[in-house]
KOLVEX-493316 format. One record per residue (C-alpha): x, y, z; residue number from 0; residue in three letters. Coordinates in Angstrom, 1 decimal, padded with zeros to 4 digits. Layout:
BEGIN
[[X; Y; Z]; NUM; ALA] ...
//
This chain:
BEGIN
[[-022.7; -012.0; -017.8]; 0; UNK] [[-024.3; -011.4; -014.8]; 1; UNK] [[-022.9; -010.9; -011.7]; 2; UNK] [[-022.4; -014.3; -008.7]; 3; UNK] [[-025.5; -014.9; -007.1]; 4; UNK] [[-023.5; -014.5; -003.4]; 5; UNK] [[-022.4; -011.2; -004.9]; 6; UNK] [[-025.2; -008.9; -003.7]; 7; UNK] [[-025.0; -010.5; -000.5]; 8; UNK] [[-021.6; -010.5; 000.6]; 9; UNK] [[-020.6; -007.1; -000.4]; 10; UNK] [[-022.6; -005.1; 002.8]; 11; UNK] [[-020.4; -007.1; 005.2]; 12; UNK] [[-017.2; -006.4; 003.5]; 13; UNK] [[-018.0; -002.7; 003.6]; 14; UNK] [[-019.3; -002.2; 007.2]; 15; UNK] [[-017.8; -005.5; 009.1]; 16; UNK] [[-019.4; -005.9; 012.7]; 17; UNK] [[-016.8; -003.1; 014.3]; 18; UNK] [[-014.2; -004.4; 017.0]; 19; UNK] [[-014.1; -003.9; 020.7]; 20; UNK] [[-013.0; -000.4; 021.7]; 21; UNK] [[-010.1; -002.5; 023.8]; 22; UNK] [[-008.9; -004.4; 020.6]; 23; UNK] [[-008.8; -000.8; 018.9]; 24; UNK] [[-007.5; 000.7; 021.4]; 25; UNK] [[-004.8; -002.0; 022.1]; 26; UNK] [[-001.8; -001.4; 019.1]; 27; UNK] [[-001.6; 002.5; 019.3]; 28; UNK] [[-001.8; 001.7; 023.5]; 29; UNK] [[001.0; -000.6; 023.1]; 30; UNK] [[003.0; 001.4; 020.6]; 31; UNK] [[002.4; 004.5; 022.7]; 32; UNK] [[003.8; 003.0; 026.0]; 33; UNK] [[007.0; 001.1; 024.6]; 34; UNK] [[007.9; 004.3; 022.3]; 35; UNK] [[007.7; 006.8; 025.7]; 36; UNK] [[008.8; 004.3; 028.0]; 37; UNK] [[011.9; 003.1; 026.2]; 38; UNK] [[012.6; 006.7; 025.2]; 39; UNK] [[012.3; 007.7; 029.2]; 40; UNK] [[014.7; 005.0; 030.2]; 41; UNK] [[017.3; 005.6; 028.2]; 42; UNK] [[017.2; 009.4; 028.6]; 43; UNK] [[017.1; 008.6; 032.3]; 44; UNK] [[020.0; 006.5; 032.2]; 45; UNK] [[021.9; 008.9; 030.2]; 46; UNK] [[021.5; 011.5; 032.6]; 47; UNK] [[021.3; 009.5; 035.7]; 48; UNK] [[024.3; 010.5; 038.2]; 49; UNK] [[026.9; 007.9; 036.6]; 50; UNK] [[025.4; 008.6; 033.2]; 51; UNK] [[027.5; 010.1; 030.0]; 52; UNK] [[025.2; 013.3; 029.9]; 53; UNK] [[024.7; 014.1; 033.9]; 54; UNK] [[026.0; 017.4; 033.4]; 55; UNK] [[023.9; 018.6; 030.8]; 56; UNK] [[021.3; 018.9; 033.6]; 57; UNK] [[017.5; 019.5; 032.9]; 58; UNK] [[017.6; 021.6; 030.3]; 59; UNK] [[019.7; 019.0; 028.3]; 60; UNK] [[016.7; 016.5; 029.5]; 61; UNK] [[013.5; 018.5; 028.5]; 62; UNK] [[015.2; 019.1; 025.2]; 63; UNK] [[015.8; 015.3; 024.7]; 64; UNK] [[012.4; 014.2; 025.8]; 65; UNK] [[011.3; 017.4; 023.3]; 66; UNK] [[013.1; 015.5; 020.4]; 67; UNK] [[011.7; 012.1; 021.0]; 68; UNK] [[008.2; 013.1; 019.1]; 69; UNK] [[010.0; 015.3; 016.3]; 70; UNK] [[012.9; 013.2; 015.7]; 71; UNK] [[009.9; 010.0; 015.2]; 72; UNK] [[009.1; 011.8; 012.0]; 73; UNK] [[012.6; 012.5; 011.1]; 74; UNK] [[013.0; 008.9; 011.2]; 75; UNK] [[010.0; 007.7; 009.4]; 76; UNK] [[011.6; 009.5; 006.3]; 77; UNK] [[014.6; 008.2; 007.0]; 78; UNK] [[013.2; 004.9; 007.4]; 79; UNK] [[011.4; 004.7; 003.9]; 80; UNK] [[014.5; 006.1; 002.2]; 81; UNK] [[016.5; 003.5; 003.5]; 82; UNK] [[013.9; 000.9; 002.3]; 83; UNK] [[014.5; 003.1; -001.2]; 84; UNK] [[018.3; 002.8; -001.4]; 85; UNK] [[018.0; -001.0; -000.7]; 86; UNK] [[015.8; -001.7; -002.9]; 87; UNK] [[017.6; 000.3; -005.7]; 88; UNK] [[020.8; -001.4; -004.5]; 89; UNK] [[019.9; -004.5; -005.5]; 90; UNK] [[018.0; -004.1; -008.4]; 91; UNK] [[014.6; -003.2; -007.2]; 92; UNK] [[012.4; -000.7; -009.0]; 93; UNK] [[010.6; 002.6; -007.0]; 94; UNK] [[006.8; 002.9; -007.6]; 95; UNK] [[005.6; 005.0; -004.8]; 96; UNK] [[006.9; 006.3; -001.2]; 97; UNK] [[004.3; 007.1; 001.5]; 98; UNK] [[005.1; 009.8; 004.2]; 99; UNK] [[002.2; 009.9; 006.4]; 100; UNK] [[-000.6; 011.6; 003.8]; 101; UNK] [[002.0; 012.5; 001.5]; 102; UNK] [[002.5; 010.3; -001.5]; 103; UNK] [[005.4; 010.5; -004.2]; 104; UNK] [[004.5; 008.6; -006.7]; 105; UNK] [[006.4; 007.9; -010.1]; 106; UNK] [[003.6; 007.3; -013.0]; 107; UNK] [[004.3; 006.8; -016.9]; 108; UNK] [[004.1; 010.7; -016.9]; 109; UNK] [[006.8; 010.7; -014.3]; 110; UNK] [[007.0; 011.8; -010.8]; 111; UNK] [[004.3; 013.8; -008.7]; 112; UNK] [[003.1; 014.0; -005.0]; 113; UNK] [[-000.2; 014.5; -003.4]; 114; UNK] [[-002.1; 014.2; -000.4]; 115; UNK] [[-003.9; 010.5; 000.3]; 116; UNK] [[-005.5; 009.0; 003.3]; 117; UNK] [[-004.2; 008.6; 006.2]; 118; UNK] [[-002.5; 005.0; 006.7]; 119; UNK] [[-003.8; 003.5; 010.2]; 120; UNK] [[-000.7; 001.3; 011.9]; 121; UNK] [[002.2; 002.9; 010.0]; 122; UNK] [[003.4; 006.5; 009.2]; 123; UNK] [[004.9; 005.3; 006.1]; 124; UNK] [[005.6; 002.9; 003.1]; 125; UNK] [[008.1; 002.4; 000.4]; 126; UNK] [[006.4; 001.0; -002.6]; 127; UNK] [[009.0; -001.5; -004.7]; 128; UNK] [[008.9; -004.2; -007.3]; 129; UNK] [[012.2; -005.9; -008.9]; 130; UNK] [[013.4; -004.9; -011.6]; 131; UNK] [[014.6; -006.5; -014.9]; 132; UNK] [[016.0; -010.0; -014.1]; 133; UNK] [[016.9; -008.5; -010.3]; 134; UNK] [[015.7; -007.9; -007.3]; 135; UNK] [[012.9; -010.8; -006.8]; 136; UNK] [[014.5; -013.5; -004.7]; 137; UNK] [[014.4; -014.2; -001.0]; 138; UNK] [[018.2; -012.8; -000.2]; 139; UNK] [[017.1; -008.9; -002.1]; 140; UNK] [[013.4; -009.1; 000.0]; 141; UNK] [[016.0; -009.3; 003.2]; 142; UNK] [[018.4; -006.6; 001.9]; 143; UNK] [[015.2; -004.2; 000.8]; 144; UNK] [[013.9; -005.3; 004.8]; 145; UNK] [[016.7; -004.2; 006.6]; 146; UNK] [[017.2; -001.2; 004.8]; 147; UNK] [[014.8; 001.0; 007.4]; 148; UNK] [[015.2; -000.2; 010.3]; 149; UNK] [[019.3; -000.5; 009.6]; 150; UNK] [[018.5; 003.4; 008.2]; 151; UNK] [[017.5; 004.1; 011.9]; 152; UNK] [[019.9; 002.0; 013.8]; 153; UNK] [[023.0; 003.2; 012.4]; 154; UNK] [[021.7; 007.5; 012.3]; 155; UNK] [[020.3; 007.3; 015.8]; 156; UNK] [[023.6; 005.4; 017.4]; 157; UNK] [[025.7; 007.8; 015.5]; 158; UNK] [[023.6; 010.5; 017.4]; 159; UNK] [[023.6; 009.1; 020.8]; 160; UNK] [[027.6; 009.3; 020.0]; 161; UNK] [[027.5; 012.9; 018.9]; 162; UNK] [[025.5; 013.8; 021.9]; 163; UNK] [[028.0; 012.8; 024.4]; 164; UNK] [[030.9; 013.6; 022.3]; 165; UNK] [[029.2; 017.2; 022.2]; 166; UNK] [[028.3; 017.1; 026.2]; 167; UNK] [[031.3; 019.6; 027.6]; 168; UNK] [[031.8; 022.0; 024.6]; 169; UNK] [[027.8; 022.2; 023.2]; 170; UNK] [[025.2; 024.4; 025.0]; 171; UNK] [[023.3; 021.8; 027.1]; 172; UNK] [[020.2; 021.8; 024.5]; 173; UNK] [[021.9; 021.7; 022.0]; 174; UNK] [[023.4; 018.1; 023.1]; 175; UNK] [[019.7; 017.3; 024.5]; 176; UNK] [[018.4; 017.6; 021.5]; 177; UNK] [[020.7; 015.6; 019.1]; 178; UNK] [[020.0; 013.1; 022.0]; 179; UNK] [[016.5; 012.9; 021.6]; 180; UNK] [[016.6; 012.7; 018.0]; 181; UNK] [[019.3; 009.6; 018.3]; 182; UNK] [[016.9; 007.7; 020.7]; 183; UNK] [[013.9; 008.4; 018.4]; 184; UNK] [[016.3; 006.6; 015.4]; 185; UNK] [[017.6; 003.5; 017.9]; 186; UNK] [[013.6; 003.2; 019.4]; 187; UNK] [[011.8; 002.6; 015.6]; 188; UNK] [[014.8; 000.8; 014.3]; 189; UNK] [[015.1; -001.7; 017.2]; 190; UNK] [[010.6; -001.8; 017.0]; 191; UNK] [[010.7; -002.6; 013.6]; 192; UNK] [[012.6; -005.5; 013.5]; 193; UNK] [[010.1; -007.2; 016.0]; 194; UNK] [[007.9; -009.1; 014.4]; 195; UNK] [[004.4; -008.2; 014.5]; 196; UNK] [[001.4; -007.1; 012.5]; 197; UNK] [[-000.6; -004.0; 013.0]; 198; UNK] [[-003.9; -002.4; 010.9]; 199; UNK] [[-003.1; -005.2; 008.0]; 200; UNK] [[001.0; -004.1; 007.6]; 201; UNK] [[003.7; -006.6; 008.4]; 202; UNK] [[007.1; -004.9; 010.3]; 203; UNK] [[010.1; -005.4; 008.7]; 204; UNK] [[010.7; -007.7; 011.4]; 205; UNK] [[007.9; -010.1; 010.6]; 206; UNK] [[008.8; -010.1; 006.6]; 207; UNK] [[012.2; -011.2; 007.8]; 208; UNK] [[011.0; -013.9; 009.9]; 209; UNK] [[008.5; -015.2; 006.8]; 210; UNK] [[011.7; -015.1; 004.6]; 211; UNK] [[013.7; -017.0; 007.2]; 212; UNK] [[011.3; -019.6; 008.4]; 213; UNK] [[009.9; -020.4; 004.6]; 214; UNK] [[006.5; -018.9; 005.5]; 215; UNK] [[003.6; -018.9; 002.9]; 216; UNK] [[003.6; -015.2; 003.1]; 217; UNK] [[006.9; -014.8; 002.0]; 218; UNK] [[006.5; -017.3; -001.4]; 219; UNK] [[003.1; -015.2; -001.9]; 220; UNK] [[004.6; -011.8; -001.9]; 221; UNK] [[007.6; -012.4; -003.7]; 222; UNK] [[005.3; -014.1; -006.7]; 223; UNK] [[003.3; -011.2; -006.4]; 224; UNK] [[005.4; -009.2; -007.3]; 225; UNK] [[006.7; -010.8; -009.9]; 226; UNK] [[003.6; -010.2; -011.6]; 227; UNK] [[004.0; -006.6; -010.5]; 228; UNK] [[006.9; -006.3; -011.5]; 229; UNK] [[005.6; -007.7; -015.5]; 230; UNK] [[002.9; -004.9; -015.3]; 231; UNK] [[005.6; -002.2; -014.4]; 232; UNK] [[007.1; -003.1; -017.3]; 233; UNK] [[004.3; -003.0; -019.7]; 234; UNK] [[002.9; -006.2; -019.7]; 235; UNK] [[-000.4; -006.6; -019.8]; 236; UNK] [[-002.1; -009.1; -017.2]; 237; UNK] [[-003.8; -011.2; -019.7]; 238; UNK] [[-000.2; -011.8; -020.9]; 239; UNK] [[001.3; -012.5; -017.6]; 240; UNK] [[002.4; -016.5; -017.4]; 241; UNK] [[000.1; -019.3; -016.2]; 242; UNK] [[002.5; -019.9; -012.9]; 243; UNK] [[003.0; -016.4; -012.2]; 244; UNK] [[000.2; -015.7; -009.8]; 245; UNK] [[-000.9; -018.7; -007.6]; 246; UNK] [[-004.5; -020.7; -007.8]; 247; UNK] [[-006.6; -020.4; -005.0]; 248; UNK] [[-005.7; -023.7; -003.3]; 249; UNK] [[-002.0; -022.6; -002.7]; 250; UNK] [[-003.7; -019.8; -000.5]; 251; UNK] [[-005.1; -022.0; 002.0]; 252; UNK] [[-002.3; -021.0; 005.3]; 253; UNK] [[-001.8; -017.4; 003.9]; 254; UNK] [[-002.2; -014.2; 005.9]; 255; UNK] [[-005.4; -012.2; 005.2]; 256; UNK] [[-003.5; -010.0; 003.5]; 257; UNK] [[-001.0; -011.4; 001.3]; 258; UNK] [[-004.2; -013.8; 000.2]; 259; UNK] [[-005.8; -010.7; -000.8]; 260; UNK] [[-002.7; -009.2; -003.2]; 261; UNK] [[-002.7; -012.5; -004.8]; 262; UNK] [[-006.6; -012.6; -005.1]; 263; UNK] [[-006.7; -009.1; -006.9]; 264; UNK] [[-003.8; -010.4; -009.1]; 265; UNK] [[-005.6; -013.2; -010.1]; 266; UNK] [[-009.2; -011.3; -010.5]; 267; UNK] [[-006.9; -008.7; -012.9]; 268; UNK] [[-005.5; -011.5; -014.7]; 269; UNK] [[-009.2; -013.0; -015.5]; 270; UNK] [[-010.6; -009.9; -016.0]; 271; UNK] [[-008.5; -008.6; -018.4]; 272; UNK] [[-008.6; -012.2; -020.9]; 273; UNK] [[-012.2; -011.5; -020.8]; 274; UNK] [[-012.4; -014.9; -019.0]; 275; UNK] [[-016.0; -013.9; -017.5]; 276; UNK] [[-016.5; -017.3; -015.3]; 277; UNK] [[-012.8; -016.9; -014.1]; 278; UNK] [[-013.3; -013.3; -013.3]; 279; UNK] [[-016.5; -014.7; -010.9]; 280; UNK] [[-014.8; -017.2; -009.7]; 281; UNK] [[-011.9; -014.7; -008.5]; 282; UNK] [[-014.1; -012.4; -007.5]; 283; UNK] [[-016.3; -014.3; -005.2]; 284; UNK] [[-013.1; -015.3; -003.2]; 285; UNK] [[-011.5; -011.6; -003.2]; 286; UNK] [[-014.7; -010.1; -001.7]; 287; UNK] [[-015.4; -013.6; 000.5]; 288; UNK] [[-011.6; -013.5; 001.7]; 289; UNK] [[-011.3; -009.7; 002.3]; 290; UNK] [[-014.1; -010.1; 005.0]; 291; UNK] [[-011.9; -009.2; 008.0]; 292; UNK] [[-009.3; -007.0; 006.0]; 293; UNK] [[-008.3; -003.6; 007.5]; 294; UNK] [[-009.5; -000.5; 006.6]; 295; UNK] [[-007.1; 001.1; 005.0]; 296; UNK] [[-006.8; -001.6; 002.4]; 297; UNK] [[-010.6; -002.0; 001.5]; 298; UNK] [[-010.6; 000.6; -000.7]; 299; UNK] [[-008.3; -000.9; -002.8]; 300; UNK] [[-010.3; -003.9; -002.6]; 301; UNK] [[-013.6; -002.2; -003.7]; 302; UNK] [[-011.6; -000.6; -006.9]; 303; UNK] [[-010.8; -003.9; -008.1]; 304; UNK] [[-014.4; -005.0; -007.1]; 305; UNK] [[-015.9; -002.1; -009.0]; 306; UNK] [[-012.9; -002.7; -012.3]; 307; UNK] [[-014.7; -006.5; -012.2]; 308; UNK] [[-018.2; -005.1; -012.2]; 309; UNK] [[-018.1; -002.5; -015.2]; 310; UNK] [[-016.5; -005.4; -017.1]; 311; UNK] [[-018.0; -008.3; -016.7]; 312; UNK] [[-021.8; -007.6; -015.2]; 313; UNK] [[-025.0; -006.0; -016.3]; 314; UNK] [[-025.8; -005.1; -012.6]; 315; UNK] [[-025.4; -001.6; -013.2]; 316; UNK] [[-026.5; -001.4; -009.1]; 317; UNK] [[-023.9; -003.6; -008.5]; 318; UNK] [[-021.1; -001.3; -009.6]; 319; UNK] [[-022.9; 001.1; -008.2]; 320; UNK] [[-022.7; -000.3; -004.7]; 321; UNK] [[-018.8; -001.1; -005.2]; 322; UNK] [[-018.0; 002.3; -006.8]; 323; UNK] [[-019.5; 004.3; -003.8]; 324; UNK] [[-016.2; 002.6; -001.7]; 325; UNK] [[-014.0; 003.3; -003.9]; 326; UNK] [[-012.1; 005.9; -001.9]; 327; UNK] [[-009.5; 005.3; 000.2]; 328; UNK] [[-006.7; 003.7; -002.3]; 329; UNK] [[-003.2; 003.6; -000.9]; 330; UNK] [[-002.5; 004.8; -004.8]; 331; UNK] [[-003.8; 007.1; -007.1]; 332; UNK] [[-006.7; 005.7; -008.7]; 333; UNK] [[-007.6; 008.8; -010.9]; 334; UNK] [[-007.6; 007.6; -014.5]; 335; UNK] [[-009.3; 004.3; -012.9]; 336; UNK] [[-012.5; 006.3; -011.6]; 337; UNK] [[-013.2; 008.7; -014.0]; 338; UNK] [[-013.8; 005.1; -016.3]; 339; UNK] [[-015.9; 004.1; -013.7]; 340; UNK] [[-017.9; 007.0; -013.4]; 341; UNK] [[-018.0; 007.0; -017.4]; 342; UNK] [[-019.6; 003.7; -017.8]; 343; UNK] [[-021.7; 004.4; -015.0]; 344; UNK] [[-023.1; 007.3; -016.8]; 345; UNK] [[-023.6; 005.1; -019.9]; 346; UNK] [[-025.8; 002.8; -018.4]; 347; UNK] [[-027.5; 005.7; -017.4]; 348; UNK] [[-027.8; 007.1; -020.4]; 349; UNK] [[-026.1; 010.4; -019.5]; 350; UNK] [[-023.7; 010.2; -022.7]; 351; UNK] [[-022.5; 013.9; -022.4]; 352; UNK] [[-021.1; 013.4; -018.5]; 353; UNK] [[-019.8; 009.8; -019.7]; 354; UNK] [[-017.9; 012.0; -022.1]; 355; UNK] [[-016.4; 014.1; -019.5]; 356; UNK] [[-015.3; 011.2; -018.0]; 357; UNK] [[-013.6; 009.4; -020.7]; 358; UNK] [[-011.6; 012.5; -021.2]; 359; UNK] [[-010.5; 013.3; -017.4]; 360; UNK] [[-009.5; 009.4; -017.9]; 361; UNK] [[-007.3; 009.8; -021.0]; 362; UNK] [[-006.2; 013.4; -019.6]; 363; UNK] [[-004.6; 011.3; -016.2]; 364; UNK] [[-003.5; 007.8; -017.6]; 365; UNK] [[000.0; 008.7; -017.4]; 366; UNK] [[-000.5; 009.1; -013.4]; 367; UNK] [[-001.0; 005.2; -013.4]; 368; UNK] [[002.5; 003.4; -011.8]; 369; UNK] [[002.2; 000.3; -014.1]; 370; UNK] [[002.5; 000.4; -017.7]; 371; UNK] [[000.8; -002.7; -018.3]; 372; UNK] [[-002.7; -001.7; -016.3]; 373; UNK] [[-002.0; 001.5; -018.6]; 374; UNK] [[-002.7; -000.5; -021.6]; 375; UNK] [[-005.4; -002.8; -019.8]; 376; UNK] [[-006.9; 000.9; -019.2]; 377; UNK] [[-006.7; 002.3; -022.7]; 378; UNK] [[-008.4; -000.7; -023.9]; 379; UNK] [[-010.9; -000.2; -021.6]; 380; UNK] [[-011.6; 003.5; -022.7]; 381; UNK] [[-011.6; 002.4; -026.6]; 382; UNK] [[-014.7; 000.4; -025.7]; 383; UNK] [[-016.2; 003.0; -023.5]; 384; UNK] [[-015.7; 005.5; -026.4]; 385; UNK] [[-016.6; 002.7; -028.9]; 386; UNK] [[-020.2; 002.4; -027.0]; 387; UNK] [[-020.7; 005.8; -027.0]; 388; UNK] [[-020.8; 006.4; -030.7]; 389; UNK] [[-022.6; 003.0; -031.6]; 390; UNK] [[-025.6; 004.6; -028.9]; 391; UNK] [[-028.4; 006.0; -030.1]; 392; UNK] [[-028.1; 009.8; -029.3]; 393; UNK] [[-030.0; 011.0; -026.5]; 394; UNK] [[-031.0; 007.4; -025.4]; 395; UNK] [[-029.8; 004.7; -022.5]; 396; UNK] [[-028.1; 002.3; -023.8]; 397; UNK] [[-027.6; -001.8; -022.9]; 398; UNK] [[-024.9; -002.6; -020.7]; 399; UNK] [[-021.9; -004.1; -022.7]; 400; UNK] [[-018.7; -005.1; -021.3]; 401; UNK] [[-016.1; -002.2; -020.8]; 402; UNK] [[-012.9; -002.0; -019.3]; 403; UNK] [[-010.0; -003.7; -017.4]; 404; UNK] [[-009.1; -004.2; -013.9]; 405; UNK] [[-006.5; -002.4; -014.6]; 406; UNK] [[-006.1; -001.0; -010.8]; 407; UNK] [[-005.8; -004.6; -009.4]; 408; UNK] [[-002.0; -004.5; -010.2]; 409; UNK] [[-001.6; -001.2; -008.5]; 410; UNK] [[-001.5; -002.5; -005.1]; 411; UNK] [[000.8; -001.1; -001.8]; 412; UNK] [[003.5; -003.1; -000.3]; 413; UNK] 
//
């Protein structure tokens, strides 16, 4: 089948959107910037203002508290996501990746490994959950999973704040400073991230909390996502998932930009992997039309599940092309995923011995995939790349024929 008509047309503005304002750019990290210092000033000044618990520490004890603030941040973005970890594994919830600024741990079907991503714009971390077997997918273990960070912050930086004054007459004064500033660091993100707000496409805890407790559409969205997530972790395949699982594209009407977008890949997966062609359109004209304005550290993921649809269910070899050139960027690794890409790209092209390599590297790294249902979606795909290799005629280009699932759709950050 060959690819929507609007296809060709709308994918340039997805991949280079008219840029923003330098003020609106320049706005968040401004913000972020001011309240993190400023808080962190005030309450060091109060600690060790005349009447304060820490006055005799002096200004020694205070440059090694205001020293702290930036380490201890990082401290407590790993302490953050870990909390988000236990949570989630506390009630019932299932661990797919963790994010620590480049640094991804992710656990595949080969197991776990780590390796350096891109950077994530907005947040210096991310916890990656879906429920698990009959657990873990309703409103009350969202709010648990929520408060695990920020409650992971609270509770270590107050219990530092204490230490640091307990320690204030016996501890050299830096000593005391420093625990300080690591304590303030743990209250400051804790107490920020239950505010709700959005930043560079990620929701604060605070915000999901607020969608759970006023009923939002974001909330229902997310949790049915992953449900269908959670399917594909455990090795079912999307054609399989049931009809109600992910929502139609009328119930997306009041959604967030992102949260439309998860559902939108879901459903373009789904589609994709039936071998529904005119579904598969259909869900792929809205992703690309609704991902318009979507940040850009979630495009990437957008274009994989773009370039999945193309190698599938077009002809328009320049077409994938186009999609496959944006490619990079996923919050996940995408490994297995491009080297089919780059296989059936060099089949159209006729370059059978490089589509070989390809369809190797791809089999070589399926096991990094965190889903064992786009695993299968995957191999499938690779049976029919390898299938069209040995029905070409040697040394010849061959037609395009469908290859390959959208398997990376299900594969998406939370």
């Amino acid at each position: 089948m060959e690819s929507h008509p609007a296809q060709r047309a709308l994918y340039p503005a997805f991949i280079d959107p008219p840029p923003r304002p330098w003020w609106r750019r320049a706005l968040a990290p401004a913000a972020g910037f001011v309240a993190g210092v400023g808080g962190g000033m005030l309450i060091a000044h109060l600690a060790f203002a005349p009447a304060g618990p820490l006055h005799g520490l002096g200004s020694s004890g205070l440059i090694a508290t205001l020293a702290t603030l930036a380490v201890g941040l990082w401290l407590h973005v790993i302490l953050h996501e870990a909390g988000h970890a236990l949570a989630g594994l506390a009630v019932g919830m299932r661990i797919v990746a963790l994010g620590i600024g480049r640094w991804r741990f992710e656990r595949g079907g080969d197991g776990w490994r780590a390796w350096r991503g891109p950077s994530l714009a907005g947040v210096g971390g991310f916890a990656a959950l879906v429920p698990g077997p009959g657990r873990g997918g309703g409103a009350p273990a969202q709010a648990v999973y929520l408060l695990g960070g920020p409650l992971a912050n609270l509770v270590a930086g107050a219990g530092a704040c204490v230490l640091a004054i307990a320690l204030a007459s016996t501890a050299p004064a830096w000593v005391a400073g420093a625990i300080l500033g690591l304590g303030i660091s743990g209250v400051l993100m804790g107490a920020i991230n239950l505010v709700p707000f959005r930043t560079h496409g990620w929701r604060s805890d605070g915000m999901g909390l607020a969608d759970l407790l006023l009923g939002r559409p974001d909330a229902r969205l997310l949790q049915r996502a992953q449900a269908a997530m959670a399917l594909s972790a455990a090795g079912t395949r999307a054609r399989d998932w049931p009809a109600d699982v992910v929502p139609a594209e009328s119930g997306l009407a009041a959604a967030s930009v992102g949260a439309a977008t998860m559902v939108r890949q879901l459903r373009l997966a789904r589609a994709v992997d039936a071998g529904d062609h005119m579904a598969a359109s259909e869900a792929a004209h809205a992703l690309v039309a609704g991902a318009g304005t979507l940040p850009a550290t979630f495009r990437g993921q957008v274009a994989l599940s773009m370039a999945a649809w193309a190698a599938r269910c077009s002809a328009d070899t320049a077409l994938l092309e186009a999609w496959r050139a944006h490619c990079s960027g996923a919050i996940l690794d995408a490994t297995p995923v491009l080297h089919w890409l780059d296989g059936e790209l060099a089949r159209r092209h006729g370059d059978h011995a490089a589509a070989r390599r390809e369809l190797a590297a791809a089999r070589r790294t399926l096991g990094r995939l965190p889903d064992a249902g786009g695993a299968k979606a995957l191999s499938d795909s690779l049976d029919r790349l390898e299938q069209a290799l040995q029905d070409a005629p040697p040394g010849g280009a061959t037609a395009c024929r469908p290859a390959g699932t959208a398997a990376a759709a299900t594969t998406s950050a939370m």
